[in-house]
C-alpha positions in Angstrom: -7.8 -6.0 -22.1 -10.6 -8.4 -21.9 -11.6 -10.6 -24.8 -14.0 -12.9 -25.7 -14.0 -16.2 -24.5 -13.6 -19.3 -27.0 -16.1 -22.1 -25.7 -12.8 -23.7 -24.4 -12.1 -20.8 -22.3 -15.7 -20.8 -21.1 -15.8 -24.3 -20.4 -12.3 -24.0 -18.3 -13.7 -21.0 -16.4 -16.8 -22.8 -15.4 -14.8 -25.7 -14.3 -12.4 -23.5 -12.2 -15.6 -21.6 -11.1 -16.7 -24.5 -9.6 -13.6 -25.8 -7.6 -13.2 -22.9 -6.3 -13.9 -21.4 -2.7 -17.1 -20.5 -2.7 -16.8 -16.7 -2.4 -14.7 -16.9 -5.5 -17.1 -19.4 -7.9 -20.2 -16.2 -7.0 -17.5 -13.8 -7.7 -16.5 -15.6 -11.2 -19.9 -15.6 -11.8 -20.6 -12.3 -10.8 -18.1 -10.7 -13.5 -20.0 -12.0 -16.4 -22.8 -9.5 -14.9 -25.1 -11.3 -12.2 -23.4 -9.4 -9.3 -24.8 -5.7 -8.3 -21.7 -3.4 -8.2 -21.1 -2.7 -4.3 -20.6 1.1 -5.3 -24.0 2.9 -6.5 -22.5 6.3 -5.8 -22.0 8.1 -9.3 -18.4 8.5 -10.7 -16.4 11.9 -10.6 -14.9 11.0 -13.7 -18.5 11.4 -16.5 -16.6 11.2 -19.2 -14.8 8.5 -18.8 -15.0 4.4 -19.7 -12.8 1.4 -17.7 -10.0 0.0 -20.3 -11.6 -3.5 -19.3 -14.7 -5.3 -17.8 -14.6 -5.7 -14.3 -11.6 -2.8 -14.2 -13.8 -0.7 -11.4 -16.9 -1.5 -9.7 -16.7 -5.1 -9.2 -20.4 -6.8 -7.8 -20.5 -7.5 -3.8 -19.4 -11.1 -2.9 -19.5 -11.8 1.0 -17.4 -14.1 2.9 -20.0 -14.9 5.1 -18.0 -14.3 7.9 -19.4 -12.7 11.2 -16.3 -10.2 12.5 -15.3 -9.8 15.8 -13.3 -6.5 16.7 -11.4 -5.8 19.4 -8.7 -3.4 20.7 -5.3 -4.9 20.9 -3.2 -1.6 21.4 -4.4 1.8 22.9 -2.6 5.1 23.6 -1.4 5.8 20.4 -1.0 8.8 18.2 -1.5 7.8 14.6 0.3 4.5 13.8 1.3 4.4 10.7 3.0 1.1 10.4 2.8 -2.3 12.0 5.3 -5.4 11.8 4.5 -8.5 13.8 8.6 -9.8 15.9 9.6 -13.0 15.5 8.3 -13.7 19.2 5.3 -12.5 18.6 5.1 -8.6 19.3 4.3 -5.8 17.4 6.2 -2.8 16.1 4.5 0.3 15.5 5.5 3.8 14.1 3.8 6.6 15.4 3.1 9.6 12.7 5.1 12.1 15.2 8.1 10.2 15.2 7.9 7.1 17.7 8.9 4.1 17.4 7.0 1.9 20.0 7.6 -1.8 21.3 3.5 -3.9 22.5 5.0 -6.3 24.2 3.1 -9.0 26.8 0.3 -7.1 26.9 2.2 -3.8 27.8 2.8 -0.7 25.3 6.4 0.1 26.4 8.2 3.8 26.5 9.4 5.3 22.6 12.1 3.2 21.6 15.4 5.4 21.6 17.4 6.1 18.2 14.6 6.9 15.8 15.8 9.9 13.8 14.1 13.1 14.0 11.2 13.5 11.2 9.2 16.1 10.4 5.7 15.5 11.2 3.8 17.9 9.2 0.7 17.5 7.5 1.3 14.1 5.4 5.2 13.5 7.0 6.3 11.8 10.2 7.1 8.5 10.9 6.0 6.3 8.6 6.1 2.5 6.9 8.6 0.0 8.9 9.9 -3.5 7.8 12.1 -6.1 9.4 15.1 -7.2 7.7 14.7 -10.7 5.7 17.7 -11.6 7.7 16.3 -10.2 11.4 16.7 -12.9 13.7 21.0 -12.6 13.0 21.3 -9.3 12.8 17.8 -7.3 14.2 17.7 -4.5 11.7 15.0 -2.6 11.8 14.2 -0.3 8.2 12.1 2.8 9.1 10.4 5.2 6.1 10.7 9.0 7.6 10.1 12.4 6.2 13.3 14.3 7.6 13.2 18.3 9.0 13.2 20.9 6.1 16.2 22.5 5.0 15.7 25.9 3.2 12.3 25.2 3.5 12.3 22.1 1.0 12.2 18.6 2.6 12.2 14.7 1.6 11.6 11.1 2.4 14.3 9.0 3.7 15.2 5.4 4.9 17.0 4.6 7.8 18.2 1.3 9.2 19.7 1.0 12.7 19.8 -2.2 15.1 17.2 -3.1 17.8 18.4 -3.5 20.7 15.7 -5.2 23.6 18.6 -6.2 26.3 20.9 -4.9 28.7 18.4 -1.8 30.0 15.4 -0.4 27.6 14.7 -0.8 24.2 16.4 1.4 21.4 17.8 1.7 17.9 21.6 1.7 17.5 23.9 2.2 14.6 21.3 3.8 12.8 22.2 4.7 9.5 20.4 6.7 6.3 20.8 4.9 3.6 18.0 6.3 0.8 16.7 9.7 0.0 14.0 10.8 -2.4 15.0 13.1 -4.6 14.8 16.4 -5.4 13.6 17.9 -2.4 10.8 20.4 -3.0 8.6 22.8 -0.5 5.5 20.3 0.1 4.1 18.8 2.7 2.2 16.2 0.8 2.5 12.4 -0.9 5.9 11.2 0.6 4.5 7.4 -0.2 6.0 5.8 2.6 5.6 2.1 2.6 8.8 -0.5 2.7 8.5 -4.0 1.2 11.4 -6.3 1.1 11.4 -8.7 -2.0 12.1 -12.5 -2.0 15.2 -11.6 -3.2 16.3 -9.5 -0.3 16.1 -6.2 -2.2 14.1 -3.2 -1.0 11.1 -1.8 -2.6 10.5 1.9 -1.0 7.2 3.0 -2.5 6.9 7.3 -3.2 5.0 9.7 -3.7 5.6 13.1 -6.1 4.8 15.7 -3.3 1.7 17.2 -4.7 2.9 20.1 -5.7 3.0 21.1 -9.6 6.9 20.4 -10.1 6.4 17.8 -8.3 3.4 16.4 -10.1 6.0 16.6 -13.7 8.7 14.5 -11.8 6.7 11.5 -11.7 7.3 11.1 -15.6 11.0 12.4 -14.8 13.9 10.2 -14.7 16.6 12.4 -13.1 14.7 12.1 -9.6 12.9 9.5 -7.3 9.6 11.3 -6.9 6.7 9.7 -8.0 8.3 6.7 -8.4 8.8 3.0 -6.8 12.4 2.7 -6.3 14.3 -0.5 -5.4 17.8 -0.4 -3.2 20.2 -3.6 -1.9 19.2 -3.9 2.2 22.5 -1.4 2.7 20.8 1.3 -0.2 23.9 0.4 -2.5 21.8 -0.1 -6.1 20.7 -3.7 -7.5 22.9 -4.2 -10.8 20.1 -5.4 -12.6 17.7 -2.3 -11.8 15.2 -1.1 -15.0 17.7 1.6 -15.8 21.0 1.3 -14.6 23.8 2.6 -16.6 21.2 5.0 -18.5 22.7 8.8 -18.4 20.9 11.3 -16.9 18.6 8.4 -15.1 18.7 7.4 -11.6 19.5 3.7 -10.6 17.2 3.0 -8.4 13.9 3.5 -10.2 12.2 0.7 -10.7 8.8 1.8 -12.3 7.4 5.4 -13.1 4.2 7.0 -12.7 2.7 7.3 -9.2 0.9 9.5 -7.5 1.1 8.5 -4.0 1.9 5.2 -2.9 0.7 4.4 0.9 0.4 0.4 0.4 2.4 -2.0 -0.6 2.6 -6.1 -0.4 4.3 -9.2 -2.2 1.8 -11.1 -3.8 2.1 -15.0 -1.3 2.2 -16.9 -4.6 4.1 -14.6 -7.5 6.1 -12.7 -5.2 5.2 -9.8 -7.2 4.7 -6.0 -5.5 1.6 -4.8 -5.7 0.6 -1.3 -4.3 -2.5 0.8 -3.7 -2.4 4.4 -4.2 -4.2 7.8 -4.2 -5.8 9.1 -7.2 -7.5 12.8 -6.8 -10.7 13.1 -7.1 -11.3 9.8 -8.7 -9.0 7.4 -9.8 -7.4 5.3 -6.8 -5.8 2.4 -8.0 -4.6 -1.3 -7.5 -1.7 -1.8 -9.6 1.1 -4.5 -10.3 4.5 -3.1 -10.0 6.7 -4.5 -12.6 10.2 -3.7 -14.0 10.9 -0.5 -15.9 6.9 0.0 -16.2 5.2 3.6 -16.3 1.9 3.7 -14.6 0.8 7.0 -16.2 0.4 9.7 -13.4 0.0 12.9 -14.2 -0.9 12.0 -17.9 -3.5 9.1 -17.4 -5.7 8.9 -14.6 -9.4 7.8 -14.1 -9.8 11.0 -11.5 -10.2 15.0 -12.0 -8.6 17.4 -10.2 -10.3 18.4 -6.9 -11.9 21.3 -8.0 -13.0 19.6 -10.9 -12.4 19.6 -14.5 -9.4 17.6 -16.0 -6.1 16.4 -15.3 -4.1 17.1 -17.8 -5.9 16.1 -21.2 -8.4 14.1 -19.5 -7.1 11.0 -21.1 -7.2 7.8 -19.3 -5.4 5.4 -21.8 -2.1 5.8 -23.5 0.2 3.6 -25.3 3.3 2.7 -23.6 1.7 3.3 -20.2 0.0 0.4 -17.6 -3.4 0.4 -16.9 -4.3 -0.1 -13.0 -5.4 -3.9 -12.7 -8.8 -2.4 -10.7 -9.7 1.6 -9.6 -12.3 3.2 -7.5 -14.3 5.9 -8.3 -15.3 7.7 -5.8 -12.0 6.9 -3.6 -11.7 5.1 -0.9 -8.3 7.0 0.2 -6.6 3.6 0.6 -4.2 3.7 3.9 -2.3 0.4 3.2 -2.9 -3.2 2.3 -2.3 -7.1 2.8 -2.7 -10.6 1.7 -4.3 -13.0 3.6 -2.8 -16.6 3.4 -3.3 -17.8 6.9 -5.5 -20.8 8.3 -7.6 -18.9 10.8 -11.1 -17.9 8.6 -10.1 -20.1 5.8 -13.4 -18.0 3.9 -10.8 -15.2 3.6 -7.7 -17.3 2.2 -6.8 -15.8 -1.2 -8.5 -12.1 0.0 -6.8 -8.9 -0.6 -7.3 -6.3 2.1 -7.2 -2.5 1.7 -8.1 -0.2 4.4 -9.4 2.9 4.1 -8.4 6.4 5.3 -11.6 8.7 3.7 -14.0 6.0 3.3 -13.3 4.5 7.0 -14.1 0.8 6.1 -11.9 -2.5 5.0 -12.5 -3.2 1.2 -11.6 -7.3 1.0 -11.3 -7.8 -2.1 -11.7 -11.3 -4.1 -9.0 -12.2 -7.0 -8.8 -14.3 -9.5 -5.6 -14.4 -10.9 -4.6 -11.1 -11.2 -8.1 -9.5 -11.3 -10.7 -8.7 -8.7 -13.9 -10.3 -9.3 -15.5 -9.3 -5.9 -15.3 -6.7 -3.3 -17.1 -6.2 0.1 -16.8 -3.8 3.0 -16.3 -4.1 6.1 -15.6 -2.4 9.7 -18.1 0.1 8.4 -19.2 0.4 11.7 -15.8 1.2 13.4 -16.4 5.4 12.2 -12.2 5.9 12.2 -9.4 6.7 9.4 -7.7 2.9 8.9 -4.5 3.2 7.9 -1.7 0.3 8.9 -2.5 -3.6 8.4 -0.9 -6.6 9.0 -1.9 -10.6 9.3 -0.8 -11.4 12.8 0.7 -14.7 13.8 -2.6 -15.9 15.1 -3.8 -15.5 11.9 -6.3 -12.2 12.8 -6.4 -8.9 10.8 -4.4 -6.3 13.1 -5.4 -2.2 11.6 -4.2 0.8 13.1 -6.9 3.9 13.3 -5.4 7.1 11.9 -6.2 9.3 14.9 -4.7 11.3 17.9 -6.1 8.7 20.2 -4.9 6.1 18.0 -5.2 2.2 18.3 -4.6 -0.8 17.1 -8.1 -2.9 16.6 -7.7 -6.5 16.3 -10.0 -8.3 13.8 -11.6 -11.9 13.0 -14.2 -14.2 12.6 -16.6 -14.9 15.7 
C-alpha cells in the first residue's frame, strides 16, 4: 500500500530520480501524476478501485528506441517455448507436440523422444527449460499436457537427455517426473511455464483448468491446480517447501491462488519468480511469487466473468491474500515474459517484457524496485498472437507468433 512520503523520502526519490536512466527519472516522475496512462480504453471492472497508486494504468514512458524486426525462424506451428543452447541455438516447442532444433541457420526435423501430448484447445507442448547443470549432463525439462484418460486429463513434466551426435537429434531416457493434480475434463489453463531457481529447484507454473471444480481447487490444498508448485530437478520435493509435512496438503505447493500462469522469469537481481497470468474479463496480473503466499483467485480479482457481472463477491481485496504488484484492465492476454539485462540497447536494461496473445503487441514495462512506473507498447504493427520470449545471446528480443504458420521474429534497436 502506498503512503505518504516524509520530505526525506521525497528528497531520496528525487535524487534516485535523477541518477537514474532516463526512461526511468520520466517514469518516477510520471507516478506522481505528470504521465498520461497509455490505456484510455474504459475498465470492465466499474466498480472497482486499485489497492495502490500506480497498481494499473501506469503513464507511457518510451525508450526511444527505433525497433528493427526481423524473422529468425519460419515454418513453425505455434511455438510455445524458446530456450537459447549453450552454443548458441534455439530450442523450440511446438503447440502440437514437437520439439524442434534452429541450428546454423537451418530448422532441423522434430527431435525424437518427446512424449505424446494432447494438443487440444489450450494443451500441447508447451514451456521448456535447460537444466542449470546442461553442459554435464544435457537434460532437457519439457511442460506437456498428456492424452485423456476417461476423458479427464493433466499437465505433466518430463525430463529426458538430448542427444545431437551419433545420427539425428532426439530425447533419450525421458522420464515424467511431475503431474498436476487432480485430473478434471477441461481443455483450458494448464499454465505451462518452467523456471529453474538459483538454487537448482524447479518452479512449474499452473493453471486451475477453467472449469468450476477446477476454479475451487485453486484455494485447495489437497491438489496442484491453480497453484505454483516447486519440485528438486528429479521431481523428488524440496524439504523446505511452504507446506511440507502439513496433512492433507501436498508438498510441492509453493504459493496458492492462480488462475492461469503462461509466464514466468527470475528477477536478474533478487532472483525472485515473478509470473504474469490471465485474469477473465479484467484483471491480468504481474505478481511476485513468494513462499506459502495466496494470490486470491477465485475470491479476489480485479476482472468479471466473461459474460459479465461478478466473480464471486466481486471483492478485490482480502486480508491474508497478495495483491498483484501491477494489473491490466482491459487484458492484454499475456503469452509469457522476460527480463532484459543485456548490453545491446542499453535504453532497455532494467525493462520487463510481456508479450501479448489478445492484444498482439509487446508491453515493456519500466520498474522501479518492485513497481512499474512506466509502460509502452510495441510491435503493434506485427498484427500476430505473441506468445514465447527470450533475450538471445546477441542480446536481441527473440518472440514466437502464436499461429499455424508460426515464427520466431527477431527484435532490436536499429
Amino acid at each position: 500500500m502506498k503512503t505518504p512520503l516524509t520530505a526525506a523520502c521525497a528528497a531520496a526519490l528525487l535524487a534516485a530520480a535523477c541518477n537514474a536512466a532516463p526512461d526511468q527519472a520520466r517514469a518516477q516522475q510520471g507516478e506522481a501524476g505528470a504521465g498520461a496512462p497509455v490505456e484510455t480504453r474504459a475498465s470492465n471492472g466499474k466498480n472497482q478501485t486499485p489497492a495502490f497508486a500506480g497498481q494499473t494504468r501506469a503513464p507511457q514512458v518510451k525508450a526511444n528506441v527505433t525497433v528493427e524486426v526481423s524473422d529468425y525462424v519460419t515454418g513453425l506451428e505455434k511455438p510455445w517455448g524458446l530456450v537459447f543452447l549453450p552454443d548458441g541455438s534455439l530450442l523450440i516447442t511446438e503447440k502440437p507436440g514437437r520439439l524442434r532444433l534452429f541450428k546454423d541457420g537451418q530448422l532441423l526435423p522434430p527431435i525424437a523422444g518427446v512424449p505424446a501430448v494432447d494438443a487440444r484447445d489450450q494443451g500441447g507442448l508447451q514451456g521448456i527449460a535447460l537444466d542449470p547443470k546442461f553442459t554435464e549432463n544435457g537434460l532437457v525439462y519439457l511442460h506437456f499436457v498428456e492424452p485423456p484418460k476417461d476423458g479427464r486429463n493433466n499437465g505433466a513434466v518430463a525430463r529426458g537427455r538430448l542427444v545431437t551426435t551419433g545420427g539425428a537429434p532426439r530425447l533419450e531416457n525421458v522420464t515424467v517426473i511431475y503431474r498436476q493434480t487432480p485430473s478434471l475434463a477441461s481443455t483450458k489453463h494448464y499454465g505451462g511455464r518452467l523456471v529453474f531457481a538459483r538454487d537448482g529447484t524447479l518452479f512449474v507454473t499452473g493453471g486451475e483448468r477453467s472449469v468450476m471444480e477446477g476454479r475451487m481447487q485453486a484455494q485447495r490444498m489437497d491438489g496442484t491446480l491453480g497453484k505454483v508448485v516447486r519440485i528438486n530437478a528429479d521431481g523428488s520435493i524440496p524439504k523446505d517447501n511452504p507446506f511440507v509435512g502439513r496433512e492433507g496438503v501436498r508438498p510441492e505447493i509453493f504459493s496458492i491462488g492462480h488462475r492461469n500462469i503462461l509466464g514466468a522469469a527470475l528477477h536478474p537481481k533478487t532472483g525472485e519468480l515473478w509470473e504474469v497470468e490471465h485474469g477473465a474479463r479484467g484483471g491480468d496480473e504481474l505478481n511476485i511469487v513468494r513462499k506459502g503466499k495466496d494470490y486470491g483467485w477465485p475470491t479476489i480479482t480485479y476482472g468479471i466473468e466473461y459474460m459479465g457481472g461478478p466473480v464471486g463477491e466481486g471483492i478485490t481485496q482480502k486480508a491474508g491474500m497478495e495483491q498483484p504488484i501491477y494489473y491490466w484492465d482491459p487484458v492484454i492476454a499475456p503469452g509469457d515474459m522476460a527480463f532484459y539485462e543485456a548490453d545491446a540497447v542499453p535504453a532497455w536494461k532494467g525493462s520487463l517484457f510481456v508479450t501479448g496473445l489478445g492484444s498482439k503487441y509487446l508491453a515493456r514495462l519500466t520498474l522501479n524496485g518492485d513497481r512499474v512506473v512506466g509502460e509502452e507498447r510495441l510491435l503493434t504493427d506485427v498484427g500476430e498472437r505473441l506468445r514465447p520470449i527470450a533475450v538471445g545471446p546477441d542480446g536481441a528480443l527473440y518472440i514466437g507468433t502464436d499461429n499455424d504458420k508460426g515464427r520466431v521474429i527477431r527484435v532490436t534497436a536499429k
